[in-house]
C-alpha positions as CSV (number, residue, x, y, z in Angstrom):
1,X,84.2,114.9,82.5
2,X,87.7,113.4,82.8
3,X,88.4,110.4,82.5
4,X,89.3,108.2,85.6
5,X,92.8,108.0,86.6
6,X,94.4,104.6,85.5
7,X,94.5,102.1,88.4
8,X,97.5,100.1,89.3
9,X,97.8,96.8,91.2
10,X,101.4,94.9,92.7
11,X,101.1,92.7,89.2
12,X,100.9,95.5,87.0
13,X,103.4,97.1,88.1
14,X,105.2,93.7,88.3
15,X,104.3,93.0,84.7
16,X,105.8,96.4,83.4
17,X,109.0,95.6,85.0
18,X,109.5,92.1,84.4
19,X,108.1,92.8,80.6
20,X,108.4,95.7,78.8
21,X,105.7,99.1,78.4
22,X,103.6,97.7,75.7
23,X,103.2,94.3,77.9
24,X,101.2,96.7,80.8
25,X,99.2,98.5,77.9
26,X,98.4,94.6,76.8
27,X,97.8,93.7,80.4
28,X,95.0,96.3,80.8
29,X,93.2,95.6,77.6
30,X,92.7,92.3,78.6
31,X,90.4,93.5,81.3
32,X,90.9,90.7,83.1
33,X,88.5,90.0,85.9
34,X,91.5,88.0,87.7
35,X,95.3,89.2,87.8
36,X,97.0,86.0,86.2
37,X,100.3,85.2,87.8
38,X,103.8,86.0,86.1
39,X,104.1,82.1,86.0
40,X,101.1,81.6,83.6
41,X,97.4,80.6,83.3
42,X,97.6,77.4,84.8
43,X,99.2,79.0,88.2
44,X,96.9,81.6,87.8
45,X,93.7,79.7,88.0
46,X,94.9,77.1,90.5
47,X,95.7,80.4,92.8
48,X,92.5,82.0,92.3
49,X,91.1,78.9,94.0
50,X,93.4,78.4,96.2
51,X,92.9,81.7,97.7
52,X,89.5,81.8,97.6
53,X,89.7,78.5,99.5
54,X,91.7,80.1,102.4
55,X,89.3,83.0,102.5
56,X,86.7,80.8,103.1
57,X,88.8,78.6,105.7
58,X,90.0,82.1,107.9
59,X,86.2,82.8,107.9
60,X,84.9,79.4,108.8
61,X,88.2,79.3,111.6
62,X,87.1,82.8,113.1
63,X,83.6,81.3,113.3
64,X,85.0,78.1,114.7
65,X,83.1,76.0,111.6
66,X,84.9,73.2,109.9
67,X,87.7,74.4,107.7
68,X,87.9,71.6,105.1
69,X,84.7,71.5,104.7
70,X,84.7,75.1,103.5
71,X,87.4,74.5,101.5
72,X,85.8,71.9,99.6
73,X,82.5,74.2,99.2
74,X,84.3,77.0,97.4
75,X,86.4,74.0,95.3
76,X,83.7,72.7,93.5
77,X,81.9,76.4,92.8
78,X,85.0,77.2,91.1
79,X,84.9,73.8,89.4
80,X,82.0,74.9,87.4
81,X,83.5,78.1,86.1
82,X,87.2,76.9,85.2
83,X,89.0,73.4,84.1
84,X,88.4,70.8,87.2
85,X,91.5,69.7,87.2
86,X,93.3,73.1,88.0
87,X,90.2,73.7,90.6
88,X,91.1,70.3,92.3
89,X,95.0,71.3,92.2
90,X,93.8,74.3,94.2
91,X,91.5,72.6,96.4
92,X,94.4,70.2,97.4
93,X,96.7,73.2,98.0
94,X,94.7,74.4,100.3
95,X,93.8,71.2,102.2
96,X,97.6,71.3,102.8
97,X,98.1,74.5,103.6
98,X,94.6,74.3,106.5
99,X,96.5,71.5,108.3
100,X,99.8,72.7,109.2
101,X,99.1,76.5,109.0
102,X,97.3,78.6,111.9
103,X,95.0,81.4,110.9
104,X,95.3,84.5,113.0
105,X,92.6,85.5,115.4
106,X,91.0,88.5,114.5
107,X,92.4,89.2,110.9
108,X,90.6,89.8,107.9
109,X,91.1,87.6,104.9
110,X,91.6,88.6,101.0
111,X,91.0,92.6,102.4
112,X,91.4,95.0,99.8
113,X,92.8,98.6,99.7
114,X,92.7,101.4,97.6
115,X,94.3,104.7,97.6
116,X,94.5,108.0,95.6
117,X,97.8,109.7,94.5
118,X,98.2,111.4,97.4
119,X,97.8,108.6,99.5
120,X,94.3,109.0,101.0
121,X,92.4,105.5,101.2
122,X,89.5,105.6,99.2
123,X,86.5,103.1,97.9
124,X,87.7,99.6,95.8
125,X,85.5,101.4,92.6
126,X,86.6,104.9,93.3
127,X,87.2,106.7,90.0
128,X,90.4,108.4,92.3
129,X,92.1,105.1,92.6
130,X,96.0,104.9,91.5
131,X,96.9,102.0,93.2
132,X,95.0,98.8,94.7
133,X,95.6,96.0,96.2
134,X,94.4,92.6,97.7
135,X,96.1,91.4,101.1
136,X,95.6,87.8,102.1
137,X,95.4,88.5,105.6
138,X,95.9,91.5,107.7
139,X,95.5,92.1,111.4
140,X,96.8,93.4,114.3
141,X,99.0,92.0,117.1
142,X,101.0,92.2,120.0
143,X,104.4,90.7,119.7
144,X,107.4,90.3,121.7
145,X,110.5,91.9,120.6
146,X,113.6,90.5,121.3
147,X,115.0,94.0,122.7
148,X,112.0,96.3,122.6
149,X,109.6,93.9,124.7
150,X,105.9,93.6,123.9
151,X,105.1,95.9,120.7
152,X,102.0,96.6,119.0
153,X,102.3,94.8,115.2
154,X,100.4,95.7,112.3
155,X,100.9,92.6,110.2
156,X,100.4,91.6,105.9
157,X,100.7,88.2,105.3
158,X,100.7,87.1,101.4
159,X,100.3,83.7,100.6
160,X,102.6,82.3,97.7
161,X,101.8,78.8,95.8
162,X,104.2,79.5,93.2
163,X,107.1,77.4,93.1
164,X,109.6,80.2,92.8
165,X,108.5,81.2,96.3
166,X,111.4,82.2,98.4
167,X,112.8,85.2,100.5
168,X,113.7,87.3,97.7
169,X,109.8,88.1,97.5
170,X,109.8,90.4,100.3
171,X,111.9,92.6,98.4
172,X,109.0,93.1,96.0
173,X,107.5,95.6,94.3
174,X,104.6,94.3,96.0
175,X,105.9,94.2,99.5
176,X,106.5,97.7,98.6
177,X,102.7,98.6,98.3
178,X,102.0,96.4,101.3
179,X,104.7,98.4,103.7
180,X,103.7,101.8,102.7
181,X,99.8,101.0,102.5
182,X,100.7,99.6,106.4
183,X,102.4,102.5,107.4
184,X,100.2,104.9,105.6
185,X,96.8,103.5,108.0
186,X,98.1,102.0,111.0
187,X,101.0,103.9,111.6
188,X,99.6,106.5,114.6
189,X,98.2,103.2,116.4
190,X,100.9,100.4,116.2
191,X,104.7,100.3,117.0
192,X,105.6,97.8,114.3
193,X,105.2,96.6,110.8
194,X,105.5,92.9,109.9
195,X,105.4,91.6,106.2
196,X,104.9,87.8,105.9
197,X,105.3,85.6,103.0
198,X,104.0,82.5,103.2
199,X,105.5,80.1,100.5
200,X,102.8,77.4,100.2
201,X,104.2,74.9,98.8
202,X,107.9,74.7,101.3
203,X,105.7,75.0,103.9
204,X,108.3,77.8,104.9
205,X,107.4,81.5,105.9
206,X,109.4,84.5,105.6
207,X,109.5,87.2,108.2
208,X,110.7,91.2,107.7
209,X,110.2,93.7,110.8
210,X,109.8,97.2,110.7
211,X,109.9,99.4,114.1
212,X,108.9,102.5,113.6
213,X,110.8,104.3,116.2
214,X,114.0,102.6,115.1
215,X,115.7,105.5,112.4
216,X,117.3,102.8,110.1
217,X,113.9,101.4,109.8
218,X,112.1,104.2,109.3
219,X,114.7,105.3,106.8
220,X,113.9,101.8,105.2
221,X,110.4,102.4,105.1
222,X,110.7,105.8,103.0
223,X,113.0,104.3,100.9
224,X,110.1,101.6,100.1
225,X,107.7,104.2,99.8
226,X,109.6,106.2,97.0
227,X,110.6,103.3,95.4
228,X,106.9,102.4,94.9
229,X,105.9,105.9,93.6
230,X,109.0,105.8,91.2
231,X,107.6,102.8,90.2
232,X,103.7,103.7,89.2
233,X,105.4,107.4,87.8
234,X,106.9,105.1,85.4
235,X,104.3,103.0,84.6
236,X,102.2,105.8,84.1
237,X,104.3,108.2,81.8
238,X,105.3,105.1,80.0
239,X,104.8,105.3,76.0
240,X,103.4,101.7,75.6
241,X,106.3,100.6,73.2
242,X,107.3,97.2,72.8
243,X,110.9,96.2,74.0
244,X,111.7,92.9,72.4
245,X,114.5,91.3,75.0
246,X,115.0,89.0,78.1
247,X,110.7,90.2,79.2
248,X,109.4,88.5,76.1
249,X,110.5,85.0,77.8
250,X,108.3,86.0,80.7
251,X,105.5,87.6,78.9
252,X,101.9,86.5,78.8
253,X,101.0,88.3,75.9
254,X,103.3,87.7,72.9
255,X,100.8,86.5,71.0
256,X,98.7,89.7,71.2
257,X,102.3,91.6,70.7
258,X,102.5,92.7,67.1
259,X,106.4,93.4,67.3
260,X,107.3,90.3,68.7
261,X,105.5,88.4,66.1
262,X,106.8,90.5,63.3
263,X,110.1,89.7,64.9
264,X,110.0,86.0,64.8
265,X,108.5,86.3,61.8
266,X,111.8,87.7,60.2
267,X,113.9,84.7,62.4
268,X,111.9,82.3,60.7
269,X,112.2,83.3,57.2
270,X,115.7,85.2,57.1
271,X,118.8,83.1,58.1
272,X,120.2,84.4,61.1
273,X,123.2,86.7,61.1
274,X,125.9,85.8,63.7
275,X,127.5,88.4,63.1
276,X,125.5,91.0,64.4
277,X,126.0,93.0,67.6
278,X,126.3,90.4,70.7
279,X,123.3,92.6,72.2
280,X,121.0,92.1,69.0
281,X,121.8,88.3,69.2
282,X,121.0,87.6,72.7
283,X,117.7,90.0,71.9
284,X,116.5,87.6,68.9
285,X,117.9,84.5,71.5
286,X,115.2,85.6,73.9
287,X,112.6,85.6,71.4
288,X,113.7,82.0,69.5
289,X,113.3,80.8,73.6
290,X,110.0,82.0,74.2
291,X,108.4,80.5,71.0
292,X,109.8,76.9,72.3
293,X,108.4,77.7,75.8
294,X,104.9,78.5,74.3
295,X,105.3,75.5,71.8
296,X,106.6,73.5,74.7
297,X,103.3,73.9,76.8
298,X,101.0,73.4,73.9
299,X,102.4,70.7,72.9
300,X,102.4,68.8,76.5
301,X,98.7,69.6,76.4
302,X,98.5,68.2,72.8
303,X,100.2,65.0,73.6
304,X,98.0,63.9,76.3
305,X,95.3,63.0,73.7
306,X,97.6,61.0,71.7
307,X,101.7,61.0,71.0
308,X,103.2,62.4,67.4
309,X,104.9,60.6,65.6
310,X,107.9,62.3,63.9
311,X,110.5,61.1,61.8
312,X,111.2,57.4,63.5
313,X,110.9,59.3,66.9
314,X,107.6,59.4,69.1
315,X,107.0,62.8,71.0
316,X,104.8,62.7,74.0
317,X,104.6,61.7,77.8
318,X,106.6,58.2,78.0
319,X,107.0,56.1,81.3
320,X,109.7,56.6,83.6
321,X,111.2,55.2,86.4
322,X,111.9,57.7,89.4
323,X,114.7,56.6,92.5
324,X,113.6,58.7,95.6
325,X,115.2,58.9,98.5
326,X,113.3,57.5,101.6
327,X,114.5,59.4,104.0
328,X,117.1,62.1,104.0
329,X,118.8,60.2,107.6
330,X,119.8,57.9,105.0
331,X,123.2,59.9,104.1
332,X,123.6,60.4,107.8
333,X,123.4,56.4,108.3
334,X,125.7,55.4,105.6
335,X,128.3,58.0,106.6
336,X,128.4,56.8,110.4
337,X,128.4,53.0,108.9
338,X,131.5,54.1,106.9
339,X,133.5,56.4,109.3
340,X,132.4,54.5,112.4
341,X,131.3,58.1,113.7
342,X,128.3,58.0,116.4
343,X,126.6,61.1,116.8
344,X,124.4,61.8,119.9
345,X,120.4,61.8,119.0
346,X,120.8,65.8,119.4
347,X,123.4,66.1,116.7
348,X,121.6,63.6,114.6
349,X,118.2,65.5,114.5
350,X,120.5,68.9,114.1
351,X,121.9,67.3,111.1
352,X,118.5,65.7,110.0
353,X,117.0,68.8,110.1
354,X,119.6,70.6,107.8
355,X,119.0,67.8,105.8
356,X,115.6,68.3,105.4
357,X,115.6,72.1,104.6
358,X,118.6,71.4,101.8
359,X,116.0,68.6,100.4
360,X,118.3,66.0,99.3
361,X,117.7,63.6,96.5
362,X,118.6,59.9,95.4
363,X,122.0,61.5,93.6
364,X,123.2,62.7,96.6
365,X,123.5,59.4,98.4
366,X,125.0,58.1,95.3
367,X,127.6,60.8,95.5
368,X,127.8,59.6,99.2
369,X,128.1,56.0,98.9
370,X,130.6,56.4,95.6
371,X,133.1,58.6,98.4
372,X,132.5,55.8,101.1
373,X,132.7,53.0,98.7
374,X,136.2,51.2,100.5
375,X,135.4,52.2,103.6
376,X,131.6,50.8,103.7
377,X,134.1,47.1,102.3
378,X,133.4,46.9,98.8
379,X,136.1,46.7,95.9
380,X,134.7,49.3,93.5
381,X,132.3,52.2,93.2
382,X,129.1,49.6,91.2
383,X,129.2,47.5,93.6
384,X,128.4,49.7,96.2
385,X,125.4,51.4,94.5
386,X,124.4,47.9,93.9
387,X,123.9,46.7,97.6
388,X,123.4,49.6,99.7
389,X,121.4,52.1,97.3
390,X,118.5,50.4,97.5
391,X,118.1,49.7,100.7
392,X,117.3,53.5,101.3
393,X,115.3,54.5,98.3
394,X,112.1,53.9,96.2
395,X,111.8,52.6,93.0
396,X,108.3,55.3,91.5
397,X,106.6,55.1,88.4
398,X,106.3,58.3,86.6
399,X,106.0,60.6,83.3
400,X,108.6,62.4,81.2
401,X,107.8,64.9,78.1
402,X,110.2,64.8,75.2
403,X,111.2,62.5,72.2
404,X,111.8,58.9,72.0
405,X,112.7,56.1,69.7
406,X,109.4,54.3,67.8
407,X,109.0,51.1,69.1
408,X,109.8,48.5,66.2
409,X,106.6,47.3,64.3
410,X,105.8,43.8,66.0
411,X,106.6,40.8,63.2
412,X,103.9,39.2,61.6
413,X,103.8,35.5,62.3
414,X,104.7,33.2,59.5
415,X,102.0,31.8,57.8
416,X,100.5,28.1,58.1
């Protein structure tokens, strides 16, 4: 018998272009029963329950049942198979996410899809599969059009709680599988495609249409499509070899990755030569950065027991304090103080709003302040930060990872 075709899913394909060939070969030997996010482990597990969370809320919304409550359910079965901690990250996530985000009547949730290489949908398990994939939530809708009127959607929403969410994302190798998997079985019964990501943690989503009688979008379509197939011909004609450069720094498996550690090996042992080709450099500089990345997380984990102590220095989590701005209006108010401006409550909450999507912090009212110093009455720069800086932002406790000076050894008392 042959043997089956190799499957491939939107994060293979994602690893073999973000990392190198050897990375995907890596990737399937793993076997892995989840498909970890490019951001690491610790995302990966806090999505996993995350999204099981959300499946089980869009089934307890379409049966009108008490969405926290499932979300808490599925929490606390995870919580038995992976760390707590990252389980009750996920559970929180989603507690968010239920509260301020409406699930779609009629959709199915965390729906898979399988096809051959010729495109025909076939079973999750089939030995035909090339390509599979997990949708969060697909369904179908109608939808006004701002000049086609009332059009019948076929719509993919993904659900992001990465923090490097953003629009970009639709752009995506995976957005790729999600159009042309669309297309490919709704196409004879809808007028439109929509692709939706959801970026969890902004609270923001990102919309991109496709009408399928409009030629530029159609043309768009195909162009996703090829793009996609280029993309698995490649994975799957690919020789496996390791490419040491810019991927290593994003790669999960180094550590399995023979010529990456034979590579370091050599950095660590050999003095380095600066005068090498600028390309070899920067190829040795991405390796030098991903062993401090993955000494960088182990060591936050290490730390947490107890700090090291190194050469008069103390690494570990040390106390800081955090000024947060209260409330973004803040640099509105001290600007009208300053300027003597009054703006209408309309152009204040336009403003506002800006505000709040450019997400402003504590430095940014100092930068304000410092510029309206003379005008706000005071003679220099300090003594405006002095007065009027606190009055609009919080003082917070909080934790910083790094290096710090030893405390002195306390004195012993003299004596009696």
């Amino acid at each position: 018998m042959n043997a089956p075709v190799r499957s491939y899913s939107p994060t293979s394909l994602t690893v073999f272009q973000r990392n190198c060939p050897h990375a995907l070969d890596l990737y399937f030997q793993k076997r892995m029963e989840h498909e970890y996010e490019v951001e690491g482990p610790e995302a990966a597990e806090i999505g996993i329950v995350f999204h099981a969370c959300l499946h089980a809320a869009g089934l307890a919304s379409a049966k009108r049942e008490d969405l926290l409550a499932a979300v808490n359910e599925t929490a606390a079965a995870y919580a038995s198979r992976i760390s707590p901690d990252r389980a009750f990250q996920g559970r929180e996530l989603a507690r968010e996410f239920v509260e301020w985000w409406q699930f779609p009547v009629g959709y199915q949730f965390e729906h898979g899809l399988a096809f051959d290489p010729k495109w025909n949908p076939v079973d999750w398990d089939s030995p035909q599969r090339r390509l599979r994939m997990i949708l969060d939530a697909i369904g179908t809708e109608e939808i006004e059009h701002q000049y086609y009127g009332p059009l019948r959607y076929v719509v993919g929403q993904d659900y992001k709680t990465g923090w490097g969410a953003s629009p970009h994302e639709l752009d995506s190798v995976q957005m790729d599988g999600y159009a042309t998997a669309l297309r490919k079985l709704y196409g004879e019964e809808v007028d439109a495609i929509r692709l939706m990501i959801v970026a969890v943690r902004y609270r923001k989503v990102y919309i991109r249409d496709y009408i399928l009688q409009d030629e530029e979008d159609s043309a768009a379509l195909d162009r996703r499509a090829e793009r996609l197939v280029f993309a698995i011909r490649a994975a799957h004609k690919s020789d496996g070899h390791a490419r040491i450069g810019l991927g290593c720094m994003r790669c999960n498996f180094t550590e399995e990755c023979e010529t990456f550690r034979a590579r370091a090996a050599e950095l660590r042992e050999h003095p380095l030569d600066l005068h090498a080709p600028p390309e070899s450099l920067a190829r040795d500089y991405a390796v030098l950065k991903s062993r401090t990345k993955e000494l960088d997380e182990h060591l936050r984990v290490a730390t947490n027991v107890k700090p090291i102590e190194l050469d008069g220095q103390v690494l570990g989590w040390h106390p800081k304090e955090k000024t947060e701005l209260k409330d973004p209006g803040a640099l509105i108010a001290v600007w009208e103080q300053a300027h003597g401006a009054k703006l209408t409550e309309d152009e204040k909450g336009h403003v506002r709003a800006m505000l709040l999507a450019a997400d402003p912090g504590s430095t940014h009212l100092q930068n304000v302040i410092k510029k309206c110093s003379k005008k706000l009455g005071y003679k220099n720069q300090k003594l405006a930060l002095e007065e009027v800086l606190p009055k609009h932002t919080d003082i917070k406790d909080t934790m910083e990872f790094g290096f710090r000076a030893a405390e002195p050894a306390p004195k012993e008392g003299k004596k009696s």
